[in-house]
PDB file with SEQRES, HELIX, SHEET and CRYST1 records, atoms N, CA, C and O in Angstrom:
SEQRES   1 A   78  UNK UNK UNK UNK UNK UNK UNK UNK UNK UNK UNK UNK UNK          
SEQRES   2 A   78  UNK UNK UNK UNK UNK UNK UNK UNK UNK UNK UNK UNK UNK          
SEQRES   3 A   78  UNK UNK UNK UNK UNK UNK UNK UNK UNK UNK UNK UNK UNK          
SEQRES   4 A   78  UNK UNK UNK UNK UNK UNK UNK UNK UNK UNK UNK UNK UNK          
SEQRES   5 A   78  UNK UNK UNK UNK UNK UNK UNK UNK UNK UNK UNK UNK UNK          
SEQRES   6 A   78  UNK UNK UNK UNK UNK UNK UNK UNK UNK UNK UNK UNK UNK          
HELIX    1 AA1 UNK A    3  UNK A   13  1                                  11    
HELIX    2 AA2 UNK A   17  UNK A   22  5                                   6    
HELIX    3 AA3 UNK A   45  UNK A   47  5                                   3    
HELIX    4 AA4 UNK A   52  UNK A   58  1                                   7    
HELIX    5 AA5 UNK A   60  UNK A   67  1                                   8    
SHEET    1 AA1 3 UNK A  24  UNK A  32  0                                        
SHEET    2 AA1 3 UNK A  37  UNK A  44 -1                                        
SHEET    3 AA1 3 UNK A  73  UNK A  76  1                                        
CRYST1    1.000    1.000    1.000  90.00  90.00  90.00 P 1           1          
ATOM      1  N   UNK A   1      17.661  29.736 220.113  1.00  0.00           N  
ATOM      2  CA  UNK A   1      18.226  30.802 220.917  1.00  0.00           C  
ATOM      3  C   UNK A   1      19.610  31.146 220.365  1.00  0.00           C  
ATOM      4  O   UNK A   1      20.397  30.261 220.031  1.00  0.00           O  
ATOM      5  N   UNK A   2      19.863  32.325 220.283  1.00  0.00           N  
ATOM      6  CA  UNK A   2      20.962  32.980 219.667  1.00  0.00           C  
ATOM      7  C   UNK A   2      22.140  32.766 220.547  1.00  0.00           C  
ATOM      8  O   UNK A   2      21.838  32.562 221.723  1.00  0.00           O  
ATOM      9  N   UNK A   3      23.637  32.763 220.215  1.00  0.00           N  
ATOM     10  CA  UNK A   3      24.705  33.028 221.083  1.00  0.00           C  
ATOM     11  C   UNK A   3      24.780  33.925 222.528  1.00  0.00           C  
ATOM     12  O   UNK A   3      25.092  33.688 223.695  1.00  0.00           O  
ATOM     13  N   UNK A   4      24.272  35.177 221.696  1.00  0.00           N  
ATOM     14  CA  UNK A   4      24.093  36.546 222.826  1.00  0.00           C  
ATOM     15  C   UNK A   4      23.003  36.299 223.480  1.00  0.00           C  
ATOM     16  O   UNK A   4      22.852  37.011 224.473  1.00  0.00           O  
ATOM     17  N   UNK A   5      21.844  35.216 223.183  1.00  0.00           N  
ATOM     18  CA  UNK A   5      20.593  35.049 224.140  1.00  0.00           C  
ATOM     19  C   UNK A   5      21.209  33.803 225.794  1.00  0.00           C  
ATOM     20  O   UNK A   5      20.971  33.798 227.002  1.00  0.00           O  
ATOM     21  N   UNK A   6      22.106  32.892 224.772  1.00  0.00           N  
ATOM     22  CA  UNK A   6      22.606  31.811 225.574  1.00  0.00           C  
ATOM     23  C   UNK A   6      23.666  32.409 226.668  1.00  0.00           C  
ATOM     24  O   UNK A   6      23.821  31.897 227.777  1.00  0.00           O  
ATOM     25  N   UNK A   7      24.545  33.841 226.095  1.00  0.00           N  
ATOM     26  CA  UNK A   7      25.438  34.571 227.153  1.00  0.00           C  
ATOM     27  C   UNK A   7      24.683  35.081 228.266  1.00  0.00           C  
ATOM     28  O   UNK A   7      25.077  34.995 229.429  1.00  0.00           O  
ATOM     29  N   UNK A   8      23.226  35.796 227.791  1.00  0.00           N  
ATOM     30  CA  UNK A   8      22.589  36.347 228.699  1.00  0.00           C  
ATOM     31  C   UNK A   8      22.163  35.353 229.931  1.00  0.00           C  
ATOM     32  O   UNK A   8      22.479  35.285 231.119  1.00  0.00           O  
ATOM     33  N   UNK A   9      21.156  34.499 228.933  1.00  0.00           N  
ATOM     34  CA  UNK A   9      20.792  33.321 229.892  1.00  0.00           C  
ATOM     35  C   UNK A   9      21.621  33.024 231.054  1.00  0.00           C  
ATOM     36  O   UNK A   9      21.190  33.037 232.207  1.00  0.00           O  
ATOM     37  N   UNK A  10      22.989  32.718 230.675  1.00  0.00           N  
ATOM     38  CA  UNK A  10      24.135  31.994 231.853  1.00  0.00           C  
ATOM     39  C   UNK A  10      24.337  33.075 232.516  1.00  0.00           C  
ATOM     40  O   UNK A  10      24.605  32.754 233.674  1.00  0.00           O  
ATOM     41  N   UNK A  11      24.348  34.284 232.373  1.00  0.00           N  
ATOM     42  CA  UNK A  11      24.758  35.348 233.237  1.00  0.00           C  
ATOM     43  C   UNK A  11      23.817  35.493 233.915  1.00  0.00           C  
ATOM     44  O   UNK A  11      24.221  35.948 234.985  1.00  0.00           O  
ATOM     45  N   UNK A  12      22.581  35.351 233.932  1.00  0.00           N  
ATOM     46  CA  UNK A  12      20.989  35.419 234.450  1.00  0.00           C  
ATOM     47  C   UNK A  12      21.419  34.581 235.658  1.00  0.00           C  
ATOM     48  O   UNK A  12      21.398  35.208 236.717  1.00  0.00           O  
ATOM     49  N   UNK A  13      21.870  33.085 235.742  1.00  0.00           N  
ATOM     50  CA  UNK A  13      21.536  31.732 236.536  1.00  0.00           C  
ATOM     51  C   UNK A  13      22.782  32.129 237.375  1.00  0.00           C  
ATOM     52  O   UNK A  13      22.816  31.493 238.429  1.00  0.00           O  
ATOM     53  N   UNK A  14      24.180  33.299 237.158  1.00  0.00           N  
ATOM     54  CA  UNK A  14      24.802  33.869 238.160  1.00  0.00           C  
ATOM     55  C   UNK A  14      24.569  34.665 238.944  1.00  0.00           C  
ATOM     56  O   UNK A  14      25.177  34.752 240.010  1.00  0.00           O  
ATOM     57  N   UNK A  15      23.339  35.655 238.470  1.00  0.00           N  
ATOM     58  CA  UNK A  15      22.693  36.312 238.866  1.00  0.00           C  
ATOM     59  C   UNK A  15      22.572  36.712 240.160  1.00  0.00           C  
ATOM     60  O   UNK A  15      23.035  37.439 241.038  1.00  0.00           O  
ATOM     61  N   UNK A  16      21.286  35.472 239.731  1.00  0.00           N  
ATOM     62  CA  UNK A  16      20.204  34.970 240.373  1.00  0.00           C  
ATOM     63  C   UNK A  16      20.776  34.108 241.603  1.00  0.00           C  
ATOM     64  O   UNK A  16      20.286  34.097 242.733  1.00  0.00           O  
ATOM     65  N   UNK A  17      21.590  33.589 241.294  1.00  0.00           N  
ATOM     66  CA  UNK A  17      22.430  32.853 242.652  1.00  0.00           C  
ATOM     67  C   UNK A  17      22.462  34.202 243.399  1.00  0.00           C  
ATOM     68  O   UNK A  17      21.245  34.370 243.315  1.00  0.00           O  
ATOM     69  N   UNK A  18      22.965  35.511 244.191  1.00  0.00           N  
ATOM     70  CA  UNK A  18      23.123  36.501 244.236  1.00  0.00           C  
ATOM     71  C   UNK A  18      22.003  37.202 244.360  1.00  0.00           C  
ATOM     72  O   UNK A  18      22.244  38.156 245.100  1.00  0.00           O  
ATOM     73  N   UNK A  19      20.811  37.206 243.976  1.00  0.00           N  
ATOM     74  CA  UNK A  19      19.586  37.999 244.374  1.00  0.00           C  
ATOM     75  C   UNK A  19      19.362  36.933 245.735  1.00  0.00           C  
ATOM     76  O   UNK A  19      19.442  37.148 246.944  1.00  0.00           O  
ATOM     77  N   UNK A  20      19.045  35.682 244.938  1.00  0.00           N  
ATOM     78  CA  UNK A  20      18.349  35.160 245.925  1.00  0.00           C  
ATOM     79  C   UNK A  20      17.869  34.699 247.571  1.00  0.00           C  
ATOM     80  O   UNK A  20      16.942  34.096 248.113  1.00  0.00           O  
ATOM     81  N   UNK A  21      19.323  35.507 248.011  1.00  0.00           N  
ATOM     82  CA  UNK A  21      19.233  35.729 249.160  1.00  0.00           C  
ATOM     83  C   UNK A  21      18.412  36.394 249.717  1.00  0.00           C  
ATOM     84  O   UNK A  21      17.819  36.253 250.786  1.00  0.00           O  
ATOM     85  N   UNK A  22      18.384  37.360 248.727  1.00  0.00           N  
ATOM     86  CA  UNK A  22      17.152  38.128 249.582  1.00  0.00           C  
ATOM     87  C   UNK A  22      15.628  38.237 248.482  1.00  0.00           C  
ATOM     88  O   UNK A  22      14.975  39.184 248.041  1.00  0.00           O  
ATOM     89  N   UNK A  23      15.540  36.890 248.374  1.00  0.00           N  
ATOM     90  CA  UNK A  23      14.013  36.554 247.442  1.00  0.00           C  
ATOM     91  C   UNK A  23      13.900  37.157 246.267  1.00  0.00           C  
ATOM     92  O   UNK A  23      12.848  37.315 245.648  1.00  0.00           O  
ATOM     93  N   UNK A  24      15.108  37.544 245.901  1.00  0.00           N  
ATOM     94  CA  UNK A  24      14.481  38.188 244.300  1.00  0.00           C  
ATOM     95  C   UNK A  24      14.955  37.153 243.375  1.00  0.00           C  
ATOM     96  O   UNK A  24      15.746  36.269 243.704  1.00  0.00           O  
ATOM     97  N   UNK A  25      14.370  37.310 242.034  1.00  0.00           N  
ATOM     98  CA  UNK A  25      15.255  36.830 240.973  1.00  0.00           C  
ATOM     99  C   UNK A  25      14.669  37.716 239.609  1.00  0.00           C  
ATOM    100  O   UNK A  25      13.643  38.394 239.546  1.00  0.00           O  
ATOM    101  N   UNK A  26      15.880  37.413 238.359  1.00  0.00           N  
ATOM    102  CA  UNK A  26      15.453  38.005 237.462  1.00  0.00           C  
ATOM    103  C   UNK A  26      14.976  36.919 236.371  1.00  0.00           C  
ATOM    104  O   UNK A  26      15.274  35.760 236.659  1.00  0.00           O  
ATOM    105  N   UNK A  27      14.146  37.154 234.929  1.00  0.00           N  
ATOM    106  CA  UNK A  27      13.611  35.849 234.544  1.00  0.00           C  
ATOM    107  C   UNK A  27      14.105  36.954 232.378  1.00  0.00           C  
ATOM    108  O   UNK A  27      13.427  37.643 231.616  1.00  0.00           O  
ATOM    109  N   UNK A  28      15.265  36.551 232.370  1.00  0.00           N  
ATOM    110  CA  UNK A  28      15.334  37.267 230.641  1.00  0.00           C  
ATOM    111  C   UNK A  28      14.052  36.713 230.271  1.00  0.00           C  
ATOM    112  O   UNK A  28      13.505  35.671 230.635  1.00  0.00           O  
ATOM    113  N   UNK A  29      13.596  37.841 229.281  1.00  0.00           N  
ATOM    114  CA  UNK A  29      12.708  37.685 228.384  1.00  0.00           C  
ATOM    115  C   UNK A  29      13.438  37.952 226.792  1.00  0.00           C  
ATOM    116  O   UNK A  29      13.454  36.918 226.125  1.00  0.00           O  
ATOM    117  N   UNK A  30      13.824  38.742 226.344  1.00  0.00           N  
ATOM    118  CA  UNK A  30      14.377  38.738 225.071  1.00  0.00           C  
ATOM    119  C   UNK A  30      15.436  39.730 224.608  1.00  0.00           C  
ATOM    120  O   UNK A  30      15.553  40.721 225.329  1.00  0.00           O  
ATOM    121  N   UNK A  31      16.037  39.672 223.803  1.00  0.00           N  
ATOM    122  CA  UNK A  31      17.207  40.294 223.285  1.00  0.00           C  
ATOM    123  C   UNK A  31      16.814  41.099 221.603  1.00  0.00           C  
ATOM    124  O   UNK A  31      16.515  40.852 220.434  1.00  0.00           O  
ATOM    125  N   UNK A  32      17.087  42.174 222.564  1.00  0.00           N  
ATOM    126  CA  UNK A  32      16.181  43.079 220.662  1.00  0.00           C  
ATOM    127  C   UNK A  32      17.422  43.309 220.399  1.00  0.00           C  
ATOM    128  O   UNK A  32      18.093  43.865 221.269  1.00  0.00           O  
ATOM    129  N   UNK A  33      18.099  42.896 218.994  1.00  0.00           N  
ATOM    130  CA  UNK A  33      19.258  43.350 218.714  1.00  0.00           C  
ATOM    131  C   UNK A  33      19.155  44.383 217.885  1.00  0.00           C  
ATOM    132  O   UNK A  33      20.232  44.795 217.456  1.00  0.00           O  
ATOM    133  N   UNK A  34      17.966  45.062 217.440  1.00  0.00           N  
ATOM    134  CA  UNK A  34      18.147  46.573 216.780  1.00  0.00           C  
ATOM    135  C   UNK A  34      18.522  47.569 217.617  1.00  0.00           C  
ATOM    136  O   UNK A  34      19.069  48.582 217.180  1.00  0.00           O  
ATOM    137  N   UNK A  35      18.284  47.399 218.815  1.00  0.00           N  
ATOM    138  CA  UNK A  35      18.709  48.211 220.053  1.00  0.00           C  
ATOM    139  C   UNK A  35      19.331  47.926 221.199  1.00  0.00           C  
ATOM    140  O   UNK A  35      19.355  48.615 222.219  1.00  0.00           O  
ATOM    141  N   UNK A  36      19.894  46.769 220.981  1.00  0.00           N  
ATOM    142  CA  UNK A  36      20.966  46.586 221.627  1.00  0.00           C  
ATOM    143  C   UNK A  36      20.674  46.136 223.082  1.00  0.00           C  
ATOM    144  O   UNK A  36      21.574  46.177 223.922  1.00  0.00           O  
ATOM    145  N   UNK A  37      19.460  45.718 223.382  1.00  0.00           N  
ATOM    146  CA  UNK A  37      18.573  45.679 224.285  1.00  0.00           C  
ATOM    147  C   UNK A  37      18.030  44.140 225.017  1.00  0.00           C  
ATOM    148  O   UNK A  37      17.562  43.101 224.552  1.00  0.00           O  
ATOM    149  N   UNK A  38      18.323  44.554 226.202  1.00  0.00           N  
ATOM    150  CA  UNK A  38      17.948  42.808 227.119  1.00  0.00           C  
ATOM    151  C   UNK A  38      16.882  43.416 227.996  1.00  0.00           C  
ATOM    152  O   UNK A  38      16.948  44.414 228.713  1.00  0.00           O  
ATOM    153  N   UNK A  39      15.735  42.457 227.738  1.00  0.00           N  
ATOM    154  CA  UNK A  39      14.692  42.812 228.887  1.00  0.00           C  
ATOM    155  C   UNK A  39      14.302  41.713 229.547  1.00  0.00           C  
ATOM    156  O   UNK A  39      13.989  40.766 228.826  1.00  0.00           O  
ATOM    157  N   UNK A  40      14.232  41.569 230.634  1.00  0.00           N  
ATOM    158  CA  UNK A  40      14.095  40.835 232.130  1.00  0.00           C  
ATOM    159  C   UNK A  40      12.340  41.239 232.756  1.00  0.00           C  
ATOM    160  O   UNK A  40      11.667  42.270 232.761  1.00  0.00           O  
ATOM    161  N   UNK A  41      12.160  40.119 233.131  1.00  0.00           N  
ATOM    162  CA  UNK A  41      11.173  40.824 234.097  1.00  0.00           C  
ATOM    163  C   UNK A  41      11.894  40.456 235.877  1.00  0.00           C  
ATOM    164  O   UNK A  41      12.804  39.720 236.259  1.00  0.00           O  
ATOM    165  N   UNK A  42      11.036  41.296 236.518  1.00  0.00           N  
ATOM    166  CA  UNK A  42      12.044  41.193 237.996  1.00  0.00           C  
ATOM    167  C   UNK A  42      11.010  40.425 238.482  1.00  0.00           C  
ATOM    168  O   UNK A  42       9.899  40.768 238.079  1.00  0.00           O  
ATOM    169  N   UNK A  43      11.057  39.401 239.299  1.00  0.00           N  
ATOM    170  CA  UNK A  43      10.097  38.512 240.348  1.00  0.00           C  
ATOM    171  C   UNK A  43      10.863  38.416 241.887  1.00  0.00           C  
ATOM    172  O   UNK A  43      11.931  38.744 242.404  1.00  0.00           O  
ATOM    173  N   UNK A  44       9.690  37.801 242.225  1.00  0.00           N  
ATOM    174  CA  UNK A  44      10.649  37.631 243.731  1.00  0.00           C  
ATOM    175  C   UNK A  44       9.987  38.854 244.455  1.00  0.00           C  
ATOM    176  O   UNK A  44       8.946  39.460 244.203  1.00  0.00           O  
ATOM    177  N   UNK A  45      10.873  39.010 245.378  1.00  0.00           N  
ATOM    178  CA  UNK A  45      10.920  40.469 246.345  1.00  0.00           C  
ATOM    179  C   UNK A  45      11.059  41.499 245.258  1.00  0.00           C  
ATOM    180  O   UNK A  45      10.231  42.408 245.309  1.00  0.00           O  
ATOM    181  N   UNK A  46      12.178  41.549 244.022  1.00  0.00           N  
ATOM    182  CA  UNK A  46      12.244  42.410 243.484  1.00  0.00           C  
ATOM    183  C   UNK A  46      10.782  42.965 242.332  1.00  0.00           C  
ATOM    184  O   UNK A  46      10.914  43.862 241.499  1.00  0.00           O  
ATOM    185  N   UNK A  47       9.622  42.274 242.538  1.00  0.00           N  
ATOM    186  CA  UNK A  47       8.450  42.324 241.746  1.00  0.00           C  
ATOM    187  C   UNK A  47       7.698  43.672 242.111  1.00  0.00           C  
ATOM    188  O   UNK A  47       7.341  44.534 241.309  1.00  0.00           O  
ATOM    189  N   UNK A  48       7.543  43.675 243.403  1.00  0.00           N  
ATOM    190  CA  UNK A  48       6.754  45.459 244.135  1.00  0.00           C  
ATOM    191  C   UNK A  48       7.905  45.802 245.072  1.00  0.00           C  
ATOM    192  O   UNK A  48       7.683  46.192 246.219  1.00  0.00           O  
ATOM    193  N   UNK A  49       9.434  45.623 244.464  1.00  0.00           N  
ATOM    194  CA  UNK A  49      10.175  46.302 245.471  1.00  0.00           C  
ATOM    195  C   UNK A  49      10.156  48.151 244.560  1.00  0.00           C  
ATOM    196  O   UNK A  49      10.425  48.355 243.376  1.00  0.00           O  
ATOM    197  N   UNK A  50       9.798  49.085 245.495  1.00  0.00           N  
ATOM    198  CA  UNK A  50       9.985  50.305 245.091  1.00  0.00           C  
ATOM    199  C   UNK A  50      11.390  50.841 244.429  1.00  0.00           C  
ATOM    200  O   UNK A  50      11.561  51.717 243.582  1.00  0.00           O  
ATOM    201  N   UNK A  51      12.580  49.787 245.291  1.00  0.00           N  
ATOM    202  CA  UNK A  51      13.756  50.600 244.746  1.00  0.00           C  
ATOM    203  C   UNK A  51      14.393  49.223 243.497  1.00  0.00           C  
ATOM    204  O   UNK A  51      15.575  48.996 243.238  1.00  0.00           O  
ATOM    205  N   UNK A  52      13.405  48.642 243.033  1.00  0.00           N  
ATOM    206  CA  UNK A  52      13.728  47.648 241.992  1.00  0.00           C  
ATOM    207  C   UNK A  52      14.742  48.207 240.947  1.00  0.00           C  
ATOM    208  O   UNK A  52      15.787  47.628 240.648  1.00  0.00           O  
ATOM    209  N   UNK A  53      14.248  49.603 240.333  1.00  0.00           N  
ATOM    210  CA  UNK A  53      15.414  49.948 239.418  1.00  0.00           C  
ATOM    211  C   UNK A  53      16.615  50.196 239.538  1.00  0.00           C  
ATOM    212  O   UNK A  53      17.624  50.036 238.852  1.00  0.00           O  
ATOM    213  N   UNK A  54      16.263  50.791 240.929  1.00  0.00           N  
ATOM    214  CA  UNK A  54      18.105  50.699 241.345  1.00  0.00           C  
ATOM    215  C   UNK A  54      18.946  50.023 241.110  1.00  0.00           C  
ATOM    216  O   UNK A  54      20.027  50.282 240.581  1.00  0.00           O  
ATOM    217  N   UNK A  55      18.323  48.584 241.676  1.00  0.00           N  
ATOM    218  CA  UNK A  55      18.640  47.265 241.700  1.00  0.00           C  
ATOM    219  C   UNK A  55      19.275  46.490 240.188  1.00  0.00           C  
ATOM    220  O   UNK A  55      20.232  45.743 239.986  1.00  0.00           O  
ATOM    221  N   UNK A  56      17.989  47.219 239.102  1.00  0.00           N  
ATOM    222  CA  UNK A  56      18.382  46.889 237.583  1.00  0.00           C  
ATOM    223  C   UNK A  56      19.250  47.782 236.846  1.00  0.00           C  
ATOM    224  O   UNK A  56      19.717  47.313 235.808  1.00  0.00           O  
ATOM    225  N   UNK A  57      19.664  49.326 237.250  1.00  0.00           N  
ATOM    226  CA  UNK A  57      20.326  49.649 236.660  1.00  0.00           C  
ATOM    227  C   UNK A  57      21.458  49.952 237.510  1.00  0.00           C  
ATOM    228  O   UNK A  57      22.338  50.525 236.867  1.00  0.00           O  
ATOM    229  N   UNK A  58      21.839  49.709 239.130  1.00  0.00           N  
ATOM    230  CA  UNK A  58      22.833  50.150 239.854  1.00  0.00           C  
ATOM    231  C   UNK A  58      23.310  48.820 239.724  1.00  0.00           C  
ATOM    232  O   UNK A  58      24.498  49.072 239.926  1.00  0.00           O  
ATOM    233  N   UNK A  59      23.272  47.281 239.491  1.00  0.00           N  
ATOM    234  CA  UNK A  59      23.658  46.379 239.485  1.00  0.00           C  
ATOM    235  C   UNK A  59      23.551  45.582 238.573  1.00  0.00           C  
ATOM    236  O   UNK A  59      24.504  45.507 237.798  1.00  0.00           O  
ATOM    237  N   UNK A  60      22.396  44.738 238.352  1.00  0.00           N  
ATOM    238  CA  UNK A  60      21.965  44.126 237.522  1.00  0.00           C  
ATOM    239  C   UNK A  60      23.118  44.497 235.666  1.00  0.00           C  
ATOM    240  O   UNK A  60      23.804  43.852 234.874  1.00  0.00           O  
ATOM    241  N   UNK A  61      22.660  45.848 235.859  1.00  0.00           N  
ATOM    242  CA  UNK A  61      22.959  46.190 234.331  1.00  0.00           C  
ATOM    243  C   UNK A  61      24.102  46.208 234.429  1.00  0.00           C  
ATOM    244  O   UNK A  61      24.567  45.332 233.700  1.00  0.00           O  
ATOM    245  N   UNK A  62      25.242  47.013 235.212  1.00  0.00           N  
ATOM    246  CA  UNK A  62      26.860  46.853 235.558  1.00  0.00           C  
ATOM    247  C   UNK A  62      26.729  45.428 234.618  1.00  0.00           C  
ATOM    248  O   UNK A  62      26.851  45.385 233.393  1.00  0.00           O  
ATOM    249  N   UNK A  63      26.524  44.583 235.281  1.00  0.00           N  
ATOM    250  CA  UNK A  63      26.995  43.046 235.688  1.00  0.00           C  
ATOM    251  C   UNK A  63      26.910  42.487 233.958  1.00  0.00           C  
ATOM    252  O   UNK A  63      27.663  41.628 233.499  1.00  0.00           O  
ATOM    253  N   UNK A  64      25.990  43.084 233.293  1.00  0.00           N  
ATOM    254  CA  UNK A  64      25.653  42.554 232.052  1.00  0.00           C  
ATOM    255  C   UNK A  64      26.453  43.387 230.527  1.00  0.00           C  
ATOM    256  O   UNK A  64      26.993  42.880 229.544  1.00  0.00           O  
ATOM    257  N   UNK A  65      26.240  44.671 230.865  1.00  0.00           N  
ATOM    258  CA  UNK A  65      27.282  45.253 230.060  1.00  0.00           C  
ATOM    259  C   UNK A  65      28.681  45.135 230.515  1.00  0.00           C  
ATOM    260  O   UNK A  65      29.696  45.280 229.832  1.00  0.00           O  
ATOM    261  N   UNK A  66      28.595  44.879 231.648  1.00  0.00           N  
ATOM    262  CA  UNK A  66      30.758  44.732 231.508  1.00  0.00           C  
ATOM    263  C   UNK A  66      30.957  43.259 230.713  1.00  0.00           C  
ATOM    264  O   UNK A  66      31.900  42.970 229.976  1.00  0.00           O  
ATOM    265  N   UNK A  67      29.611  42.262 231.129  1.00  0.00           N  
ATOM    266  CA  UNK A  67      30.395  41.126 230.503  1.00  0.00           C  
ATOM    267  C   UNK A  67      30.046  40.520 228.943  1.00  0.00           C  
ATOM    268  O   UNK A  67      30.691  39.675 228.321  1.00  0.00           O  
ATOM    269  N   UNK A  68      28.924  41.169 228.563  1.00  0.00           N  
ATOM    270  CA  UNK A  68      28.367  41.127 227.325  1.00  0.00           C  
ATOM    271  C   UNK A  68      28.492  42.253 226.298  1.00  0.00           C  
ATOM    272  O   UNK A  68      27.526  43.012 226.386  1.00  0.00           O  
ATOM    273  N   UNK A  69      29.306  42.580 225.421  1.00  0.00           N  
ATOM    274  CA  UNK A  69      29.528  43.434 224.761  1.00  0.00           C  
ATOM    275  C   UNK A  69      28.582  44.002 223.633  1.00  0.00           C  
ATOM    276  O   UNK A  69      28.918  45.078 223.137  1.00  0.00           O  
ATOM    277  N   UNK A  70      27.480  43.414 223.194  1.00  0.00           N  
ATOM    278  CA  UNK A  70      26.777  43.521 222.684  1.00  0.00           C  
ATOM    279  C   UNK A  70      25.387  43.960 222.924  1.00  0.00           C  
ATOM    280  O   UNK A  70      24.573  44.297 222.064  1.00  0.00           O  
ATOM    281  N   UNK A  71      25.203  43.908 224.316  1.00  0.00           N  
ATOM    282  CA  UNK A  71      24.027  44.760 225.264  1.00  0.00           C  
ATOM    283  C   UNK A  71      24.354  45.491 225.616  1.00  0.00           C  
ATOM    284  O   UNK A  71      25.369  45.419 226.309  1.00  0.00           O  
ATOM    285  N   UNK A  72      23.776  46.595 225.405  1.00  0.00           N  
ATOM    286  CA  UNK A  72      23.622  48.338 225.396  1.00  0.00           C  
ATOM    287  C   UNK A  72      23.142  49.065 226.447  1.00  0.00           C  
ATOM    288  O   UNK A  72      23.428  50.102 227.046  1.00  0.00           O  
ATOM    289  N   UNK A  73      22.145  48.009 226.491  1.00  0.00           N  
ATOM    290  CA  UNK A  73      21.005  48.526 227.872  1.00  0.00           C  
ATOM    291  C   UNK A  73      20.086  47.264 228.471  1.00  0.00           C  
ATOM    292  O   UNK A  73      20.198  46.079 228.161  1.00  0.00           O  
ATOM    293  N   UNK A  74      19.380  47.708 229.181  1.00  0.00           N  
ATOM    294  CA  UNK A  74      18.377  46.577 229.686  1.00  0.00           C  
ATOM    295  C   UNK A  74      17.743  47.415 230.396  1.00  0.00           C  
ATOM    296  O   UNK A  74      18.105  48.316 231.153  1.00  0.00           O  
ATOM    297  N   UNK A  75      16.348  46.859 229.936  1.00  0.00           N  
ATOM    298  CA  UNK A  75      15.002  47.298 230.445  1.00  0.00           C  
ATOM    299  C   UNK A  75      14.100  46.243 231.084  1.00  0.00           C  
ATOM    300  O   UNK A  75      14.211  45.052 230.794  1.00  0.00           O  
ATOM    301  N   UNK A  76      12.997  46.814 232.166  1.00  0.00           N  
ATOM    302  CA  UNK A  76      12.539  45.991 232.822  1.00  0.00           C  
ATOM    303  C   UNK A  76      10.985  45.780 231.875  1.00  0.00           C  
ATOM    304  O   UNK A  76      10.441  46.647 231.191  1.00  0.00           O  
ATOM    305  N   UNK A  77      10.536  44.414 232.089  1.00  0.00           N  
ATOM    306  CA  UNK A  77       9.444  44.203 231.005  1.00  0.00           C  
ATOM    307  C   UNK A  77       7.951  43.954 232.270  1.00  0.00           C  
ATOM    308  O   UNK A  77       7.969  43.186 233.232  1.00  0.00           O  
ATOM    309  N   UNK A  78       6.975  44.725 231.914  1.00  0.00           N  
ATOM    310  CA  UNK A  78       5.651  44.996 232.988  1.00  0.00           C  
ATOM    311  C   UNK A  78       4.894  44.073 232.901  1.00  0.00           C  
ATOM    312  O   UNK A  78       3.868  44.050 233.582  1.00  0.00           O  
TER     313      UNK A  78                                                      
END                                                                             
C-alpha cells in the first residue's frame, strides 16, 4: 500500500467514527493515481440511502481533499 493509500485509509477510520452514528460507513477501495482518484464503496445505511451522494460529495469528499492533496476527486464504486 502506497503513502497516499495509507493517508486515505487513516482518514477513512476518522470517518467512519462520524458516519457511524447513524449506521453508515465508508470501505476505500483504491487510489487511481492517473486521475487523481479515491473510490470507496458506501455500506451501512449509506448502501440504499437515496441521498448517499450528497453525503459523498457534500462531506465525505470536503473531508478528503482538504486533507489529502493529491486526491482530486472520489467516486463511489457499485
Amino acid at each position: 500500500m502506497s503513502s497516499i493509500e495509507n493517508r486515505i485509509d487513516s482518514l477513512v477510520t476518522e470517518i467512519n467514527n462520524i458516519l457511524q452514528k447513524d449506521g453508515a460507513f465508508i470501505q476505500f477501495i483504491r487510489y487511481e493515481s492517473e486521475n487523481q482518484t479515491a473510490v470507496f464503496k458506501l455500506l451501512g445505511t449509506l448502501k440504499d440511502d437515496p441521498m448517499a451522494m450528497n453525503t459523498l460529495r457534500g462531506g465525505i469528499e470536503k473531508i478528503i481533499l482538504n486533507k489529502i492533496n493529491e486526491v482530486r476527486r472520489i467516486e463511489r464504486e457499485i
